[in-house]
C-alpha positions, -999 to +999 in steps of 0.1 A: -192+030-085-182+056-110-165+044-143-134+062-139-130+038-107-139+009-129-116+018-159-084+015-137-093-017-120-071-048-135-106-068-137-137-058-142-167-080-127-202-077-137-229-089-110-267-097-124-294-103-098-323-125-110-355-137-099-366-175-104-393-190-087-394-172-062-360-172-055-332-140-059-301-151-078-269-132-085-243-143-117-209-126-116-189-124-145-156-111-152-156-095-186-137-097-217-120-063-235-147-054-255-173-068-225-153-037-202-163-013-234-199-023-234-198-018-197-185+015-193-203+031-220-236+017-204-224+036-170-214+066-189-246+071-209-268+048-196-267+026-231-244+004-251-251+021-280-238+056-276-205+066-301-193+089-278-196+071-244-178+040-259-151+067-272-146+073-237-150+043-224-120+029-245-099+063-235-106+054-202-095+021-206-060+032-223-052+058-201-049+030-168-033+007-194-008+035-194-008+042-161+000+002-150+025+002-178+044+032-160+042+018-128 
């Protein structure tokens, strides 16, 4: 899904898919603050790492805080 979408959401899960063995496993997780940052940065630029995509990513996150706030 698109990280506008994800911003707005109240929770935000993060599902890993794994191989073991032999065997396909999936981990969900539902992420911290700072996890949701990380997150949407990585599906704005593709990496963690980028200044500007966590900018967003945290403007993003405000903006529905905002939004939920107002009703």
């Amino acid at each position: 899904h698109l990280p506008v979408v994800a911003s707005r959401a109240a929770r935000h899960l993060r599902v890993e898919k794994a191989e073991r063995r032999g065997r396909t496993y999936a981990t969900i997780e539902c992420l911290a603050h700072d996890q949701r940052i990380d997150e949407l940065a990585r599906m704005l630029a593709g990496e963690v790492d980028s200044t500007i995509a966590r900018k967003h990513a945290e403007t993003l996150l405000a903006a529905a805080s905002e939004s939920r706030e107002r009703g």
